[in-house]
Structures are given as structure tokens and as C-alpha cells.
C-alpha positions in Angstrom: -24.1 52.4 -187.9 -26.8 50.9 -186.0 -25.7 52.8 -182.5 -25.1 56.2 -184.6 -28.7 55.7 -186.0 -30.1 55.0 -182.3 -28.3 58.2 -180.6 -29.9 60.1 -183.8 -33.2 58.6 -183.2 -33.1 59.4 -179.0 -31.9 62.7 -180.2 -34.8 63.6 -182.4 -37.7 62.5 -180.3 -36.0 64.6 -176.7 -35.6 67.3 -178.8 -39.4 67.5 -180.8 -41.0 66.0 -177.3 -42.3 69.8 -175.8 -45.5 69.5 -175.2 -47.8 72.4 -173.9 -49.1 72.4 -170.2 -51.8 75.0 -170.1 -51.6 77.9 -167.0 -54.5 76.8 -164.6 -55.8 73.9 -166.5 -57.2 70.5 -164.6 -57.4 68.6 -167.7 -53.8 68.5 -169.8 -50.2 68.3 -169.1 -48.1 65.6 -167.7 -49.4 62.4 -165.9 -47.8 62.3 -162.2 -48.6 60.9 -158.6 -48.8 62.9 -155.9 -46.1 60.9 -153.5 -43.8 60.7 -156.4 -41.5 63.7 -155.4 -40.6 65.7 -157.6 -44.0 64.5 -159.0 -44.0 67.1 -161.5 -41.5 69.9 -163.3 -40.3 73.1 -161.1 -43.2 75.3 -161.3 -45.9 73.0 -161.7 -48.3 71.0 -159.3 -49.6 67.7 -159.4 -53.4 67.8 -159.5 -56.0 64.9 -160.0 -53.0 62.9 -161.8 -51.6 65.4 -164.3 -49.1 68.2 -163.7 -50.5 72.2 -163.5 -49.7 75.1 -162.8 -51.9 77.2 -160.8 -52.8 81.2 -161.9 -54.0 83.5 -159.3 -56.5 82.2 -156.6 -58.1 79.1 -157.0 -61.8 78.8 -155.3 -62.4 74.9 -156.7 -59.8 73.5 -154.1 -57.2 71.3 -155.2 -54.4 74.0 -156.2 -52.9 76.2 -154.1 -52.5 80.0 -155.0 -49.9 80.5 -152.5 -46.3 80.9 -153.4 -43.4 79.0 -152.5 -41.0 80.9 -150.9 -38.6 77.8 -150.3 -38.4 74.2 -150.1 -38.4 72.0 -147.4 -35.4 69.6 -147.3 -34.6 69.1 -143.6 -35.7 65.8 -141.3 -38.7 63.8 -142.2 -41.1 62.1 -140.1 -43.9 59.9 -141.2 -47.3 61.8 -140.5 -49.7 58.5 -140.8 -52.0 60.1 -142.8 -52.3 57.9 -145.6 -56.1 56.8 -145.7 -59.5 59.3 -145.0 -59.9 57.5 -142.0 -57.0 58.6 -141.0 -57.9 62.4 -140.9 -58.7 64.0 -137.6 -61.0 66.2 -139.4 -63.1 63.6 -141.1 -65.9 61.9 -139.9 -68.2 59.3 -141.6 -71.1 61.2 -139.8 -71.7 64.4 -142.5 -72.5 66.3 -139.7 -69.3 66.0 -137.5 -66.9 65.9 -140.5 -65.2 69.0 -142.0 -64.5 67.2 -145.2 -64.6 68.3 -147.9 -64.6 71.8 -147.3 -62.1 72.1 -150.5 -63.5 75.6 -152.3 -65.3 78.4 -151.1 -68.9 77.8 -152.1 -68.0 74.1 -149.1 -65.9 75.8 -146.7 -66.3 75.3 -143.0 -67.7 78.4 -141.6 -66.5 79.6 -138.2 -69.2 79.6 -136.5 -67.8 81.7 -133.0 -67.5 85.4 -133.2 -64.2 86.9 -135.1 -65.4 90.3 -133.3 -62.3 93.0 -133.1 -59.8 92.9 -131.0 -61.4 90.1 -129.1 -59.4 86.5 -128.1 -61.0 83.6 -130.5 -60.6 79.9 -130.1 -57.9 78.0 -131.3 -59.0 75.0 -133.2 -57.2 72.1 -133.1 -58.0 68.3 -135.1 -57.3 69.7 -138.3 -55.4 68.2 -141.1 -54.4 68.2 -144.9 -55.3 64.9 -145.4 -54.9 62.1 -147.1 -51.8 61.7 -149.0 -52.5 61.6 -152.7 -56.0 62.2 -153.9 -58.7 63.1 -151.2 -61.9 60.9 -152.4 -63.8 63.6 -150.9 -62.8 66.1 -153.5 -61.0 63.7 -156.2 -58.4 66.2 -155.6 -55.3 66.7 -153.1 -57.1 68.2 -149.9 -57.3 71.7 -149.0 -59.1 73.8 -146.2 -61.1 76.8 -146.5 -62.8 78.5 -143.8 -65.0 81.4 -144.3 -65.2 84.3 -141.6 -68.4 86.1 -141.5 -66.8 89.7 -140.8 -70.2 91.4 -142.4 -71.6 93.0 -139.1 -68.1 95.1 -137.9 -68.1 98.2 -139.5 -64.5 99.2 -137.2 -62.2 95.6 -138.6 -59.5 96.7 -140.4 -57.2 93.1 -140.6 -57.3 89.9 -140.2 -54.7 87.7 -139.2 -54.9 83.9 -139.3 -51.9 81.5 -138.0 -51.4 77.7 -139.0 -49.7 75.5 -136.1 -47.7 72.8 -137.3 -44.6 70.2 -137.3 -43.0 71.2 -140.4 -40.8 67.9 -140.2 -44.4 66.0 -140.7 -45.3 67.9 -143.7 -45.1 71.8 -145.0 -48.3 73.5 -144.5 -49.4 76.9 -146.1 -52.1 79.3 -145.7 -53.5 82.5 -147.3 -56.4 84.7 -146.8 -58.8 85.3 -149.2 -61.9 87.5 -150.4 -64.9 86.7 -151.0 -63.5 86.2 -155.0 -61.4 83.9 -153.8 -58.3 86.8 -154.7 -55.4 86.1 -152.5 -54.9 89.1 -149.9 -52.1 87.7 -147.5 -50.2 84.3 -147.3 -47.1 82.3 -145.8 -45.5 80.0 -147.8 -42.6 79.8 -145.8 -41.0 76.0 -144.8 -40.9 76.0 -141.1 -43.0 75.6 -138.0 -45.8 77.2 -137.9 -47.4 80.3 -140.7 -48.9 83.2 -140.7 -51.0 85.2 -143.1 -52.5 88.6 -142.6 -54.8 91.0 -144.4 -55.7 94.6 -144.8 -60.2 93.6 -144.8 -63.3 95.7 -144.1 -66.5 94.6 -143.2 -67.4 91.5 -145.4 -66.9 88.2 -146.3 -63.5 86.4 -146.4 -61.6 82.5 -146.2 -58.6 81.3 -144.6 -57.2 78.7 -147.0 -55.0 75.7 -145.9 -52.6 73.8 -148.3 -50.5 71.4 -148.2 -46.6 72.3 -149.7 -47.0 72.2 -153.5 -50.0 70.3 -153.6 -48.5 67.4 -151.8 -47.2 67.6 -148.3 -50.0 66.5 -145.9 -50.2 67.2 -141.8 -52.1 67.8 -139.1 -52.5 72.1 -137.9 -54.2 74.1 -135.4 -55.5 76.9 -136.8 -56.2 80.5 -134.7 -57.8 83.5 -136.9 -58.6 87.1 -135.2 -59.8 90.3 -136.2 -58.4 93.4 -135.3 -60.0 97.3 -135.7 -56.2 98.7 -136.5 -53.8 98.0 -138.7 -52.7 94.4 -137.5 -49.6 91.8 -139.0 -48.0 88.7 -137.7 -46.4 89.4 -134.5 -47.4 85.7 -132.4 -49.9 87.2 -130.3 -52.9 85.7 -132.0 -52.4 81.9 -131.5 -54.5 80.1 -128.5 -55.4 82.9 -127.0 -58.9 82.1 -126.5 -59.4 78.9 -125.4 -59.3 75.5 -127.6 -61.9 73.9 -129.8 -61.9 70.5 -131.2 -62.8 71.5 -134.4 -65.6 74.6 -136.0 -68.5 71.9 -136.9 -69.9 72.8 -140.9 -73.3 71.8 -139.6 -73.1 74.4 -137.6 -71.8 74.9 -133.3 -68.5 74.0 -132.0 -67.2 70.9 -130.0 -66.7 71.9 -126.7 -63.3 72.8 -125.5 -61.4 69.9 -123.1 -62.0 70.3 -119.3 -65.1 72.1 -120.3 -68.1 70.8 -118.3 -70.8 68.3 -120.4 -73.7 66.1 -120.4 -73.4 63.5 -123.4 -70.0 62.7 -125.6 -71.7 64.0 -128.6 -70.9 67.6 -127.0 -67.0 66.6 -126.9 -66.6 65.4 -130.5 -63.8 62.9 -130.8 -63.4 63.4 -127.0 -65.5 61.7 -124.6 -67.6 63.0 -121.8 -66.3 61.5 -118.5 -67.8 62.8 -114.8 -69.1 65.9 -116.7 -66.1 66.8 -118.8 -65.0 66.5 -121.9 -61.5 65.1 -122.1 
């Protein structure tokens, strides 16, 4: 009698326990953690410690409007980016760190030329990073970068591509803009993505997510305008040099090799006999 009663009991409670998780919101559903994997149902992201799922665009940084169009479930490698410190992008100097660049109105502006059909840098010490929640943004990190295409009346697409190990975490990106509406994305779940974008003269972002609000990795990222119709055909990555990273204060670390006076020139590198390496 006892065990029938207890079966009826677990019955009742599975079958009356539903409760709501509102589309888009940051303040209800289902506790989770980030590492935890699944951490939260099929459909749904873990965000600031409760489960979400994401509607359209999101310009406040911490969920990612880019679908899913498979799951990664191959080899893993541990990509040691468990702390800030850890993150290539970070510094504790505000003026040589990146983070947090998580939304729009803080994204890192690229501050070389994305002029038409011309070869960009690539820039490289990037990263999704930390795992969990990013103290920077009390949310999981993500990258925008906002490209100042305002002064080329002839661009017609954009095209950004996001270099990466997939086996050290899935990476996703997405153009956006200047609403923060999604134009183009990747959210495939191997090496390497590509978005592109039909744009006009204006203001748009490059967004850079981890998998499902939870992977984390370190990316190169290459974004180029072009004045004719232009998709993801591989011709757009490092094409143009390297940069250590676009500085959100404002000039760019110089590229290695590239001749120098003081470290501070080089970033994370060090200037040795006049170079940066």
C-alpha cells in the first residue's frame, strides 16, 4: 500500500510539474550551470544561471540569435580557458582589453578601413572566454564588433569569417544591423564559419558566440566588404596582413615582424631589435 501510494505520489507531482519558461526572458525558467551539459532542455540556453530561450537578435550580449544547425559531438580538447585571465582578449589595462564588448552599444569597433573590395587584416588573440559566466558581463561572453561602413556609398555585402579549432569549442558568428536584426550567420559545427550579408552604406556588427551559450575558444576573425554581390567562398580570410587584436580605445597592435619602437606598440608581443614578435 505504501509503495502503490509512493508511485501515485511521484506520479502526480512529474505530471502537474510544467512550469513556464518565458521566450527571451533573463529572469525565469530553470536554474542550470553553464559547464553542466546538457545544462538546460533542447531549445533552450543557459544564461546568468537560468535556462532561456533566445527570440530574434539579442543586442544585450549573453544569448546568441544564431541558430543551431547541428551539434557537435566529435573529439574534445581542453581549451584552458577557465578564468578572465585566461582570455587572450582581456587585459587588466581598460585600454588594451576588448572585454566586455558583449552588446552593441560596447562593441569593439574596427578601427582599419573595411573599404570595398580592399584586403583587411586578420585579427588574431580573440576568444569566447571564460567558461561559465564572464564577470565582465555577469553573462556567458560574446563578441560584437561594429564596422563603420557609413562613408561607401558602392558596398553591397559584407562577409565576415571566424577561424577556429572546433574540437576546442564550437564557435558561431552572425552579422548584424545596426538594430541588432540578424542579416547572415553560420552555426554550423566544424572548423572555421562564415557569415555574409547583403548591406549598404551604414552601420553594422559581427557577432561572436560560443555553441549554445556555452562552448568557449579562441578565433581569428577576418571581415571585408565588397561593392558586388559577395558570399562565403574562403577568399576573405588573412588576406591582409595580421593584427594582434582591433584596440576599443581606439588603433591597432601592430602586426608581428612589423618594425617598432616600445612593446606597448606590439600588445601582448614584445618589441625586440625593432620588431614586434
Amino acid at each position: 500500500m505504501r509503495a502503490t501510494l509512493f508511485v501515485s505520489l511521484l506520479v502526480g507531482v512529474s505530471g502537474c510539474y510544467a512550469p513556464s519558461i518565458p521566450n527571451g526572458s533573463t529572469t525565469q525558467g530553470f536554474s542550470c550551470m553553464p559547464t553542466d551539459n546538457p545544462a538546460c532542455p533542447e531549445g533552450f540556453s543557459c544564461v546568468n544561471q537560468l535556462c532561456v530561450k533566445p527570440t530574434g537578435a539579442s543586442t544585450d550580449g549573453g544569448i546568441s540569435p544564431i541558430t543551431k544547425a547541428c551539434s557537435y559531438n566529435g573529439a574534445k580538447m581542453n581549451p584552458k580557458l577557465d578564468a578572465l585571465t585566461d582570455c587572450k582578449d582581456y587585459d587588466t589595462n581598460p585600454t588594451m582589453s576588448l572585454e566586455p564588448n558583449d552588446s552593441t552599444s560596447t562593441a569593439s569597433p574596427i578601427s582599419f578601413s573595411v573599404t570595398p573590395d580592399q584586403a583587411t587584416p586578420k585579427l588574431i588573440n580573440l576568444a569566447i572566454c571564460p567558461m561559465g559566466i564572464n564577470p565582465k558581463a555577469s553573462a556567458h561572453d560574446v563578441d560584437y564588433y561594429k564596422v563603420d561602413l557609413s562613408t561607401f556609398s558602392t558596398v553591397k555585402s559584407l562577409v565576415a569569417n571566424v577561424t577556429y579549432q572546433v574540437t576546442y569549442g564550437d564557435v558561431d558568428i552572425a552579422i548584424l544591423d545596426s538594430n541588432g536584426t540578424q542579416l547572415g550567420s553560420d552555426g554550423t559545427c566544424v572548423d572555421n564559419g562564415c557569415a555574409s550579408a547583403a548591406v549598404s552604406s551604414g552601420i553594422f556588427y559581427v557577432l561572436v558566440v560560443g555553441a549554445n551559450s556555452t562552448d568557449v575558444n579562441n578565433y581569428q576573425l577576418s571581415i571585408r566588404s565588397y561593392s558586388t554581390s559577395k558570399g562565403c567562398d574562403g577568399t576573405t580570410v588573412g588576406d591582409g596582413g595580421t593584427v594582434i587584436h582591433d584596440l576599443s580605445g581606439g588603433g591597432n597592435c601592430k602586426a608581428q615582424a612589423a618594425l617598432c619602437q616600445t612593446s606597448d606598440e606590439c600588445c601582448s608581443q614584445s618589441c625586440t631589435f625593432g620588431t614586434c614578435n
